[in-house]
N, C-alpha and C positions, 0 to 999 in steps of 0.2 A: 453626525453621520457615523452608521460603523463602520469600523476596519475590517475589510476584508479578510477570510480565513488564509492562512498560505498552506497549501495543497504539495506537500514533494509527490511526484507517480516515478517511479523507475523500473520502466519496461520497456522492452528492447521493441516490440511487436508496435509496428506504428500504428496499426488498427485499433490494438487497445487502450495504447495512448489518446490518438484522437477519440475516441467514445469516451475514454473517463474523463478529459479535457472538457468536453462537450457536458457532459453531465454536470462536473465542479462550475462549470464558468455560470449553467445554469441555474446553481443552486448560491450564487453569490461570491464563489470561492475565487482568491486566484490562486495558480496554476505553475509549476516548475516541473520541469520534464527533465529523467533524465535518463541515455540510453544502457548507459554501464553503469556496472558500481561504483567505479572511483567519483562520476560527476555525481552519482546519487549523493555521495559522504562530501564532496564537495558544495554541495545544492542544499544540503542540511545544516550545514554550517549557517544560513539564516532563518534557522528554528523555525519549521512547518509547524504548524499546529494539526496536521493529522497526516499519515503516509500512506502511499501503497508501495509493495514492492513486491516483484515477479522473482518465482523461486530459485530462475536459473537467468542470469545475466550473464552476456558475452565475456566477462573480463572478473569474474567474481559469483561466488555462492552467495544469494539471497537470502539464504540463511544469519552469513555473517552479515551483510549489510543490513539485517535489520538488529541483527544483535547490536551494533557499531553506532545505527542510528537512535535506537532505543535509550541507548547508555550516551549520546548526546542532545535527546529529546523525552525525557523518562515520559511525560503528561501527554504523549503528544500519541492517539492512539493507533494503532499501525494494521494494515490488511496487506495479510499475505498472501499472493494468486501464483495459484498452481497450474500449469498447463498438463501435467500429467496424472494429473487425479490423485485421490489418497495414498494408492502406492508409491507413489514417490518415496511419502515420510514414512507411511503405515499401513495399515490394511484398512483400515476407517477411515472415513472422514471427523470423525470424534477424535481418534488415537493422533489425526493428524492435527488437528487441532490442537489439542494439547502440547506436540512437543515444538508446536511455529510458538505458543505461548512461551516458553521454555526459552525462545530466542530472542522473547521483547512482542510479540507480536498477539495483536487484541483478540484478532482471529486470521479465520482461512478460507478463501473461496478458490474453488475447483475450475476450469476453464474446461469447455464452454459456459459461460451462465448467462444466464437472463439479465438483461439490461435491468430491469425494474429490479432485481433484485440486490445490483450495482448502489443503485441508486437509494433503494431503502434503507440500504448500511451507510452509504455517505451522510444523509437526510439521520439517519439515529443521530451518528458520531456528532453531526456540527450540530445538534439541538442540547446534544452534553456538552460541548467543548463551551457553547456562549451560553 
């Protein structure tokens, strides 16, 4: 039998928690949630094999915490969701991409998105990771 993948998600919004829950548990995965950054760094300490993390968490910049989980999960590939579009980082979504890369992170999705499009980044990453 395989082992399941372990999944860290660290996002505050319980909505998009439960939809990427929802998506990982369906694609095989299990599943660690966590609402701030400290339980995220805390939650990563048993080595996810692939992460999400939301750019602005109640207690901590998303930013650092992917940088902090990167540098405690270098293989482990990381999606970083932005609720406030490219401006946040950049003026692109390219430019934004690039400097979430900069932090440890694989790439960047923009909020709102498309579930299937959720889903076809999870579905990439765990057909490379096994």
């Amino acid at each position: 039998m395989t082992r399941r993948l372990r999944v860290l998600v660290a996002e505050d919004d319980t909505s998009i928690q439960r939809v990427t829950e929802v998506i990982l548990k369906d694609l095989g995965c299990e599943v660690f949630v966590a609402s701030t950054g400290q339980e995220a760094l805390d939650r990563a300490r048993s080595r996810p094999r692939m992460v999400v993390v939301e750019i602005i968490l109640p207690d901590a910049s998303g930013l650092e915490i992917c940088r902090k989980i990167h540098r405690m999960c270098p293989r482990a590939p990381i999606l970083l969701l932005s609720g406030k579009g490219p401006s946040l980082l950049a003026q692109s979504v390219e430019s934004s991409k690039e400097i979430a890369r900069g932090y440890g992170a694989s790439d960047f999705l923009t909020k709102p998105f498309e579930i299937a499009e959720l889903r076809d980044w999870f579905t990439r990453w765990i057909e490379e990771i096994r």
